[in-house]
C-alpha positions in Angstrom: -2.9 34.1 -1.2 -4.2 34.8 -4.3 -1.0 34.9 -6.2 -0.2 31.5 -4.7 -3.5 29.7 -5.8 -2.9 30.8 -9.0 0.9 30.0 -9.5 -0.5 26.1 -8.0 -3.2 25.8 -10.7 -0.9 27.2 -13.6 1.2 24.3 -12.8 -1.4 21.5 -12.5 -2.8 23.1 -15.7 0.7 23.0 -17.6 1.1 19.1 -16.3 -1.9 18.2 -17.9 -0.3 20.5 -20.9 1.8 18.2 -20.9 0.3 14.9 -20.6 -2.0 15.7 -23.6 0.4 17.2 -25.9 3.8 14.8 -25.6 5.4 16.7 -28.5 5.2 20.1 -26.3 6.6 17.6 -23.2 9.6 16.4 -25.5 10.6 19.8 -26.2 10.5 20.6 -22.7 13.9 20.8 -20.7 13.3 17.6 -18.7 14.5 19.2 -15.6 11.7 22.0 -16.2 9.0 19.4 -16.0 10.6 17.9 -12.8 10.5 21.5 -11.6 7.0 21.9 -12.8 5.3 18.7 -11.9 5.4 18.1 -8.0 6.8 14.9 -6.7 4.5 12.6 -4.2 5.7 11.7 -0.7 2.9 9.4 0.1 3.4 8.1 3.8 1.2 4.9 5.1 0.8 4.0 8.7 -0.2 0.4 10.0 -3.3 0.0 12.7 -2.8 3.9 13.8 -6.2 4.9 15.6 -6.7 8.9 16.5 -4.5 9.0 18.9 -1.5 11.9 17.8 -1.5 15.0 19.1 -3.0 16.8 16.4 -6.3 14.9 16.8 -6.1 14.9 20.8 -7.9 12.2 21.2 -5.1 10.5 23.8 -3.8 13.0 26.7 0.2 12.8 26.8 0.9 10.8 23.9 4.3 12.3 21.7 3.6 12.8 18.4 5.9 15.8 17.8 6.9 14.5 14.2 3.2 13.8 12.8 1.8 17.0 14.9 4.5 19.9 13.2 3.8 17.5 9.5 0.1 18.3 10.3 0.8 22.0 11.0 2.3 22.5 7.7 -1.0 21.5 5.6 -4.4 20.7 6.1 -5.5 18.2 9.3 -8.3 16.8 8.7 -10.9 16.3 12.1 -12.9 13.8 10.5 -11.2 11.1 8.2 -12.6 7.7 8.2 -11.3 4.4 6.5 -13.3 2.1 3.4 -12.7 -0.8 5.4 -11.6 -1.5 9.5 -8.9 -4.2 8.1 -5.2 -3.5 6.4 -6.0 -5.1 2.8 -9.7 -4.1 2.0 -8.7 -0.5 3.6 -5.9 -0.4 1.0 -7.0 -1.8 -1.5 -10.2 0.7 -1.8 -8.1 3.8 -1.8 -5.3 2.5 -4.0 -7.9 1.2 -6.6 -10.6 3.5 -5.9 -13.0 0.2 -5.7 -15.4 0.2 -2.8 -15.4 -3.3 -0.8 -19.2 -3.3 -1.7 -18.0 -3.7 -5.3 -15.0 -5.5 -5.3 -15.6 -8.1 -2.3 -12.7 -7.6 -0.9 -13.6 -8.0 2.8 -11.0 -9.0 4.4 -7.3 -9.6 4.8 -7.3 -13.1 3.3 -9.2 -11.8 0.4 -6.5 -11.5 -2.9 -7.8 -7.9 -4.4 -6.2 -8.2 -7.9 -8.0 -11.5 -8.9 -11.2 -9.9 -8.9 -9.8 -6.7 -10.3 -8.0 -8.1 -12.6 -7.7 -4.5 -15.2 -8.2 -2.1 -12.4 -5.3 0.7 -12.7 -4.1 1.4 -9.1 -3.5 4.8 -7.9 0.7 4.6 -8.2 0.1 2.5 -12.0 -2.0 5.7 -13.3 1.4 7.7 -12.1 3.8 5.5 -13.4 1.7 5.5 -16.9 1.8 9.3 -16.9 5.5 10.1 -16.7 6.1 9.7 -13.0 9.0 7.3 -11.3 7.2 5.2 -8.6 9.0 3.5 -5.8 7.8 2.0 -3.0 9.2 1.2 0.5 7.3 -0.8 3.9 3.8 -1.6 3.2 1.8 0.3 1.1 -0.8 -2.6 -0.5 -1.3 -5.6 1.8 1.8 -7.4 2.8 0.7 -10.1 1.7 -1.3 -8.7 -1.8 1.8 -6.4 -3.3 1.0 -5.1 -6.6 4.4 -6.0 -8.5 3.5 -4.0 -11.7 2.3 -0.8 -9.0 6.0 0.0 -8.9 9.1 0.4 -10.7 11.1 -0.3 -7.9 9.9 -1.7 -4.5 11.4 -2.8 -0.9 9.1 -4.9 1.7 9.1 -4.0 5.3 12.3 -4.8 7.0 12.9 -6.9 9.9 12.7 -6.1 13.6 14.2 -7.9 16.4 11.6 -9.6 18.8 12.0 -10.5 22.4 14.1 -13.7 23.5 10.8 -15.7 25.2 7.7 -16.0 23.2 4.6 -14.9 23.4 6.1 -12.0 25.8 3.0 -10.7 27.3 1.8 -14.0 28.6 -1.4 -14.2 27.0 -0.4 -16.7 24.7 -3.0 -15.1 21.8 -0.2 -15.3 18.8 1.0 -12.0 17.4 -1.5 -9.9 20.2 1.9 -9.2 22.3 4.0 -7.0 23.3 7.1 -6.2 25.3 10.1 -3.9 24.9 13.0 -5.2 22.8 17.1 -4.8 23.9 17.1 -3.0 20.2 18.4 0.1 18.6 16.0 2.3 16.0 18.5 1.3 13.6 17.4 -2.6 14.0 14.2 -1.9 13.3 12.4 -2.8 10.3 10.7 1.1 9.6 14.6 2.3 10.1 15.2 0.5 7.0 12.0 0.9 5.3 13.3 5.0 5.3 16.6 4.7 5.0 15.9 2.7 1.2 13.7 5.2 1.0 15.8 8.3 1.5 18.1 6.8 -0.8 16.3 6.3 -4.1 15.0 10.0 -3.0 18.7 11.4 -3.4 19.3 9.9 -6.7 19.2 11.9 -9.5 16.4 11.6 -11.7 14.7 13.5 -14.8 11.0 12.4 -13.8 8.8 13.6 -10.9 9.1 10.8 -8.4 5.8 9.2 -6.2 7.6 7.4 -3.3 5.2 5.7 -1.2 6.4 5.1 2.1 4.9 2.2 4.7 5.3 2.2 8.3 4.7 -1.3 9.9 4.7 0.4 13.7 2.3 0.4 15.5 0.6 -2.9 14.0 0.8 -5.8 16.7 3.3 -7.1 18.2 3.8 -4.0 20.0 7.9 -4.6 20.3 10.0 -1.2 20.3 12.9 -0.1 21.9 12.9 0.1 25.6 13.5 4.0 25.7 10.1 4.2 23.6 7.8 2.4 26.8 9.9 4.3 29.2 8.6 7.6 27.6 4.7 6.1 29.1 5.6 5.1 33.0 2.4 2.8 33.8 1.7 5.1 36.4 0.6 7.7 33.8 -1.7 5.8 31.8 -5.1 6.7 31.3 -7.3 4.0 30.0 -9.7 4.8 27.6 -13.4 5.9 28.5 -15.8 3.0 28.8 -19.2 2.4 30.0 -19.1 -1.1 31.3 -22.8 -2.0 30.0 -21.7 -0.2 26.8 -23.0 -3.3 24.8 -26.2 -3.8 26.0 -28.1 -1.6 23.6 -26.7 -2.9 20.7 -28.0 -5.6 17.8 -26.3 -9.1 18.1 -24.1 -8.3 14.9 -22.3 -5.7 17.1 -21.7 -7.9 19.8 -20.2 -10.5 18.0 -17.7 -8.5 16.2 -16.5 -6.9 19.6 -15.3 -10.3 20.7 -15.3 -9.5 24.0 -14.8 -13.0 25.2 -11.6 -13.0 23.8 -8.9 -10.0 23.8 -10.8 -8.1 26.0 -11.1 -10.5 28.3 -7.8 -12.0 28.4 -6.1 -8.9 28.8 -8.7 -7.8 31.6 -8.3 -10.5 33.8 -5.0 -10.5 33.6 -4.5 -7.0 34.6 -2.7 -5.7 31.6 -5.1 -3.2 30.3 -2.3 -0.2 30.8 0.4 -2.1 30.0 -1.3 -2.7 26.6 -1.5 1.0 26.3 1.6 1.8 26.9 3.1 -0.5 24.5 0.3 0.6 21.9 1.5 4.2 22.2 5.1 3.4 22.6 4.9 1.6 19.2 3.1 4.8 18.3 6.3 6.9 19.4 9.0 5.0 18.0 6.6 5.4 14.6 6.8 8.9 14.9 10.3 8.9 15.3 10.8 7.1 11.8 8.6 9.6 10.4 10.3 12.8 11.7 13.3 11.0 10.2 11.9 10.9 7.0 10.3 14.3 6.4 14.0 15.5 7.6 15.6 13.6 4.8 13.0 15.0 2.5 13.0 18.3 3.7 17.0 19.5 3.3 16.4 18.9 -0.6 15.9 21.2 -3.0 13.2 19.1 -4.6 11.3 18.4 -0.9 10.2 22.2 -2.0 7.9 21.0 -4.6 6.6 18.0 -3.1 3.1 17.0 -2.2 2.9 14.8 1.3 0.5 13.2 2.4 0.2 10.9 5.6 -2.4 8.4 6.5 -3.4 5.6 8.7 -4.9 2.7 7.2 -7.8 2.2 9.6 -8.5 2.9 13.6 -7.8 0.7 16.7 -9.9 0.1 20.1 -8.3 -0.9 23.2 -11.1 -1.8 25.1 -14.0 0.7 24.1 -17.0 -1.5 23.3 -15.0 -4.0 25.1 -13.2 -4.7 21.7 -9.6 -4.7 20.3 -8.2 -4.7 17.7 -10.0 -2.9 14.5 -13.1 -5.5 12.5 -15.7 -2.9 14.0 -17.5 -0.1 12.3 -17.5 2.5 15.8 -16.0 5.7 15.6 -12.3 4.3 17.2 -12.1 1.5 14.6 -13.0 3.8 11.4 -11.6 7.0 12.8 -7.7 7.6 11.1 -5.1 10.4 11.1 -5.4 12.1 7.3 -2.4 15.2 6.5 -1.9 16.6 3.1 0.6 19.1 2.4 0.3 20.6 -1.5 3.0 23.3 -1.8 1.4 26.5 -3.4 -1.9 25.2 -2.5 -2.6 24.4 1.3 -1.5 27.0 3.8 0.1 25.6 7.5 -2.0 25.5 10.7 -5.3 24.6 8.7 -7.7 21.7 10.0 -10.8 20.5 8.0 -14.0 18.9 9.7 -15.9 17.4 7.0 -16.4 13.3 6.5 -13.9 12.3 4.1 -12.8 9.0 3.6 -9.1 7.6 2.5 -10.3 6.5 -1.2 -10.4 10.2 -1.9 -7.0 10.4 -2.0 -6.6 9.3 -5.3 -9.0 11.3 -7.2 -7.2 14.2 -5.2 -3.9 13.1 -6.1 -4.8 12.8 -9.8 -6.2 16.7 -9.6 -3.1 17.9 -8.0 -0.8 16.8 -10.0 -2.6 17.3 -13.2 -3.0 13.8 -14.4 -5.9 12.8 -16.5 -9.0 12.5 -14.8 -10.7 8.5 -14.0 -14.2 8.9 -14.0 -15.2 4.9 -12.7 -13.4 6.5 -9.2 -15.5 5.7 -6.5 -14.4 8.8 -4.5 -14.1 12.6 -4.7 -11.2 14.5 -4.8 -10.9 16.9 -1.5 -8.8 19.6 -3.4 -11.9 21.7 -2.7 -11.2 21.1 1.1 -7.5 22.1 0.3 -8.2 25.3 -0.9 -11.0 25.9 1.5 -11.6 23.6 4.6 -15.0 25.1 5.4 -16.2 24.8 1.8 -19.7 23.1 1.3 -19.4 19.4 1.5 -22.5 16.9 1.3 -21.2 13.8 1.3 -20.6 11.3 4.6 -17.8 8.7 4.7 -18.8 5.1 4.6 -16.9 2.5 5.8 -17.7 -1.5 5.1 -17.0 -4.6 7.2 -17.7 -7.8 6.0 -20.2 -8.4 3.5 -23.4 -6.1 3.9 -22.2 -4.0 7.4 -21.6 -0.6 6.7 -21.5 2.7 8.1 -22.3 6.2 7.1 -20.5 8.8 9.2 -21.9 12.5 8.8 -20.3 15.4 10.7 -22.9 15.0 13.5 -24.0 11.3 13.4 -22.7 7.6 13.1 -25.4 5.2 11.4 -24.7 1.3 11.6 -26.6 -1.3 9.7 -25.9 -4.6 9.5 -26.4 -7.1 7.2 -29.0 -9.0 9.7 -31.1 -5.0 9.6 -29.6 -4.3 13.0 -29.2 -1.3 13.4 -26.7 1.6 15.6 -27.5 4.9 15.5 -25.1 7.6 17.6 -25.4 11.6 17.9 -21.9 12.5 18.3 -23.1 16.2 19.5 -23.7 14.8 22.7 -22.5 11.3 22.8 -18.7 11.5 21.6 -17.7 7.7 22.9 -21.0 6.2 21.2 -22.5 4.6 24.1 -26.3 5.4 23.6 -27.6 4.0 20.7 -30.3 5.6 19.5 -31.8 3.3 16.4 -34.7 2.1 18.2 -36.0 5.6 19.0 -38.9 7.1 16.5 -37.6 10.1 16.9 -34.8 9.6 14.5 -36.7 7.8 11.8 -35.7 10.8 9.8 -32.1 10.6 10.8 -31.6 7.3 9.8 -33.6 7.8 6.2 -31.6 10.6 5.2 -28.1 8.8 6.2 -29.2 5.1 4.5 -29.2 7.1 1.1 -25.8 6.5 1.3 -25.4 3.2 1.7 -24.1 1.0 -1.3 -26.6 -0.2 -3.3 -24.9 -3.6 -3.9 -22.9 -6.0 -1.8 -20.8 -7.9 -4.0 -19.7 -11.8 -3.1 -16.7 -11.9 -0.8 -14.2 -12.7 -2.8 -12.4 -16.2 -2.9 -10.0 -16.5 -0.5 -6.8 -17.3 0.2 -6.3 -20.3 2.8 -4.0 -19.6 5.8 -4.1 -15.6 5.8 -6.9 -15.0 8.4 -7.3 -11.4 10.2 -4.3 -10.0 11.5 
C-alpha cells in the first residue's frame, strides 16, 4: 500500500511541477502529462435522499450501479449537503461560498450576481490546463455558469404521460406515473450518451467531465419496467411517529408543510404509490449511471480517472410529515457521497465522519495538484481518503433560508432557527429524530459546544429572480 500512496502523491506533486513551472510543462510530451494528471469524472444526482444500497437506509431498493461504484472507493456514512435546495446546494460546493455568505437561499436566488469574481470549482480546472465539459445539470438549471465550461449540453428531454397532472393531485410538477418510454427517450440517456462521446475524443489535456442526472427530481415519470421492479405490495413506508411534530419550535412546523403534500397525498391514499415511483425514478437513475461508468471504464484513460458521485441534497416522503427537501432533519440534509482516486483510495472502504459536499472542491484541487484557494470555505477530505478513521473535528452544517442552520456531529443533530428555536437530536438512540431534546438542561453543554459552529453572519438573501420559486 505503501508503494501506491507514494506513486499517487509523486503525481499530484509532478502536476503542481507542472503548473508552477510552464517551461518544464512545454517540454513535456503532452500525452505524458495526460498520463500523469488524472482526468475527473464528476457525477451529479438531482433530489437523491439515502436511499441506495450502499447506505441501507431503504430495504429492497436496486442500486446495483451506485452500490459496486461505491465499492471501488471510499463511501462515505455521513455526507450532508450546504443547503436542502438544488441551486444554493450547488452553488456552495461549486464556488466553495457558504449560503451564510453568499445569500444564496434558494432556487430563485441568481448565485453569480452576488459573486460576481468568484472562480467556480470546474473555472479553476479549466484555468489550469484541464478540458472541461459538462453534460445534465451540474449548476442550477436555471443559473448555468457559461464561462464554467468549454463545452456544455443541458438536460435532455423525457417523454411525460398523455393526461396531466397523472397522479391526480393536481399539485404541478409533484406527480408521477409510468411513461410508455424507452431508456433511450429519456432525457439522462442523452445526457450520457453526449457525454461518452466527448469522452472518446482524442484530446492532449486531462479532461473534468461533469455529469448531471435529472432522475429522480419530480415528476417521478420512468419507464414502466422501472415501477414494475417495486410491486405496491412490497413497499414499506418510511418510519413515522404520528405526533412527530409536537415537540418542535414553530419554524419547524412551518417548513414541513404538512397541510399540503403530506396531506394531499395521505388522504388520497397514495403514500406507497409515491414511493414506488420515488425509487423507480431512483432505478432507472442507476441504470444511466451503470451506463456511464461502463463507457468510462473500457478506456484506457478510465484507468487514471478520479470519480466522484454525489447527490445534491436529501428528500422526505413523509417523515416529519414533510416532502420534498426545504428542511434541515437528517432525510433532507443526508446525501450519497463516492469518491474513487486511483492510486489513492482502496475498494470496499466506508468513512463515518461529517463531511459536507463543499469539500469537494478543496479535495479535488489537492488531488489533482492544482494550486491551492485559501478563501475556500471547506476542507479537503483527502485525509479521509487515505485514512477513513483519521481524526476529524469538524461537523457539517447545512443552511435553509436566511439564519436556519444545522450542525450535524457524528452523534448529534443541532437545529437553530432564525426565531432561537431550537432541535436538538441524539442520533445514538434516536436515528429517525423524533425526540427533541433542546428544551432539556441536560444538554446545555451539547448544544454550546455544537453552536461554535454555526456561521457567524447571515448575509441578505440575495435579489431574486421573479417566476422561479422552489422546485
Amino acid at each position: 500500500m505503501k508503494h501506491v500512496l507514494f506513486r499517487f502523491a509523486a503525481l499530484a506533486a509532478l502536476a503542481s511541477l507542472l503548473l508552477a513551472h510552464p517551461a518544464t510543462a512545454q517540454n513535456a510530451p503532452a500525452k505524458q502529462q495526460q498520463q500523469q494528471r488524472p482526468n475527473v469524472l464528476f457525477i451529479a444526482i438531482d433530489d437523491l435522499n439515502d436511499w441506495i444500497g450502499a447506505l441501507k437506509n431503504y430495504p429492497g431498493v436496486q442500486t446495483p450501479n451506485l452500490d459496486r461504484l461505491a465499492k471501488r472507493g471510499v463511501l462515505f456514512t455521513r455526507a450532508y449537503c450546504a443547503a436542502p435546495s438544488c441551486n444554493p446546494s450547488r452553488a456552495a460546493l461549486l464556488t466553495g461560498v457558504r449560503p451564510s455568505t453568499s445569500g444564496v437561499y434558494e432556487n430563485d436566488n441568481p448565485w453569480r450576481p452576488v459573486l460576481p469574481s468568484t472562480v467556480t470549482l470546474p473555472q479553476h480546472f479549466m484555468a489550469n490546463g484541464y478540458e472541461v465539459i459538462g453534460s445534465g445539470k451540474i449548476f442550477h438549471n436555471t443559473y448555468n455558469d457559461p464561462k464554467s465550461w468549454h463545452a456544455y449540453s443541458g438536460p435532455g428531454k423525457s417523454p411525460v404521460p398523455a393526461r396531466p397532472n397523472a397522479n391526480g393531485l393536481k399539485r404541478g410538477h409533484f406527480d408521477w406515473s409510468p411513461v410508455s418510454a424507452r431508456d433511450e427517450d429519456m432525457g439522462d440517456y442523452q445526457v450520457v450518451s453526449w457525454a461518452l462521446e466527448r469522452w472518446n475524443e482524442k484530446r492532449s489535456k486531462p479532461l473534468f467531465l461533469a455529469v448531471g442526472m435529472t432522475r429522480p427530481h419530480l415528476p417521478w415519470y420512468a419507464p414502466q419496467k422501472y415501477f414494475d421492479k417495486y410491486p405496491l405490495d412490497k413497499i414499506t413506508l418510511p418510519t413515522i411517529k404520528g405526533n412527530d411534530l409536537d415537540d418542535i419550535p414553530a419554524e419547524g412546523k412551518r417548513l414541513a408543510l404538512r397541510s399540503g403534500d403530506h396531506k394531499a397525498v395521505t388522504e388520497s391514499g397514495q403514500w406507497k404509490q409515491a414511493v414506488q415511483a420515488y425509487l423507480a425514478s431512483i432505478t432507472f437513475m442507476d441504470a444511466m449511471v451503470g451506463r456511464l461508468l461502463d463507457g468510462i471504464d473500457k478506456t484506457e484513460q478510465g484507468r487514471n480517472t478520479i470519480i466522484v458521485l454525489w447527490g445534491d441534497h436529501g428528500w422526505n416522503l413523509g417523515e416529519k410529515q414533510h416532502w420534498r427537501k426545504f428542511g434541515l432533519w437528517e432525510e433532507t440534509t443526508r446525501v450519497p457521497l463516492m469518491i474513487v482516486a486511483p492510486g489513492l483510495t482502496r475498494p470496499g472502504q466506508t468513512c463515518a465522519r461529517t463531511v459536507n459536499l463543499m469539500d469537494l472542491y478543496p479535495t479535488l484541487v489537492e488531488l489533482c495538484g492544482l494550486p491551492q484557494k485559501k478563501e475556500l470555505e471547506a476542507a479537503s477530505l483527502t485525509p479521509l481518503l487515505k485514512n477513513p478513521s483519521a481524526p476529524w473535528d469538524r461537523p457539517s452544517v447545512t443552511t435553509y433560508l436566511r439564519g436556519n442552520h444545522a450542525v450535524r456531529s457524528e452523534r448529534w443533530r443541532y437545529i437553530r432557527y432564525h426565531d432561537g428555536g431550537e432541535e436538538l437530536y441524539d442520533h445514538q438512540g434516536d436515528p429517525h429524530e423524533f425526540t427533541n431534546l433542546a428544551g432539556e438542561p441536560g444538554h446545555a453543554a451539547v448544544k454550546k459546544d455544537l453552536a461554535r459552529w454555526l456561521p457567524k453572519t447571515d448575509a441578505p438573501t440575495a435579489p431574486r429572480q421573479t417566476g422561479r420559486g422552489r422546485k
